[in-house]
N, C-alpha and C positions, 0 to 999 in steps of 0.2 A: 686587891692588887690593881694597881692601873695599867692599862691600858697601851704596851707599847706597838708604836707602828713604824716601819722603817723603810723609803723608800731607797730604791738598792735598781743594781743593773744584776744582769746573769753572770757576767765576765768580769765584776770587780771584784778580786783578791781584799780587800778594804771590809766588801758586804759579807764576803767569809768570813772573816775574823769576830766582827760583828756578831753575826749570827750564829758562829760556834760558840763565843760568850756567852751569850743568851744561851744558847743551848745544854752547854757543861751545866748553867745552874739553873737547866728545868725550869728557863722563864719562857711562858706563850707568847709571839709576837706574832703582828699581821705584816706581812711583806707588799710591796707596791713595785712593781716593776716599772721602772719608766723610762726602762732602754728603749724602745718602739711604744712608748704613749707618750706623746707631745702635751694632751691634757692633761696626765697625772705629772708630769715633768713640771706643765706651767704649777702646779697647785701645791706639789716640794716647794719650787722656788720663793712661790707668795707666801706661805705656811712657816719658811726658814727665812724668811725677811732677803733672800736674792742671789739665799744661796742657790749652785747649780753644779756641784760634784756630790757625788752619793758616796756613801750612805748619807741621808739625814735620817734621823733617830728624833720620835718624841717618845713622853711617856706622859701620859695621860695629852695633857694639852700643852705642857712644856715642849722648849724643841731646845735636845742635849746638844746636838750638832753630829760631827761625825764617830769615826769608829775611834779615834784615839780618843776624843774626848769622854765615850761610852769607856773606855780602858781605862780611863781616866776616876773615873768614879769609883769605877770596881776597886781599882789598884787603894782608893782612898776610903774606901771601905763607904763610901757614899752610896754605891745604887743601892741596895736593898731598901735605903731607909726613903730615897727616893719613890720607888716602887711600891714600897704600902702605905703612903699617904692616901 
């Protein structure tokens, strides 16, 4: 299974949804807080080409973008097959 990482703030409703996703289907991800990390912030933004609202979401080395677009996948029956490449 690859690899997801998601960086997320504590207070975004967005990184909930996200991560209950992930969580209904018993997928592990690593969280990155970069509400108070200005370095992990710069390294979202360079990692997502400039993005800078959270969640961003990769999965392995790909970067999905944020929570709808992660909704987006699911709803199209895409992550899973995403995730076991």
């Amino acid at each position: 299974m690859q690899k997801i990482v998601i960086y997320l703030t504590t207070s975004c409703p967005f990184c909930y949804k996200a991560k209950n996703l992930l969580d209904n289907k018993g997928i592990p991800y690593e969280e990155i807080d970069v509400g108070k990390n200005l370095s992990k912030r710069t390294e979202m933004e360079k990692l997502s080409g400039g993005k800078h609202t959270v969640p961003q979401i990769f999965i392995g080395s790909q970067h999905i973008g944020g929570c709808d677009d992660l909704c987006d996948l699911e709803q199209q029956g895409k992550l899973d097959c995403l995730l076991s490449n």
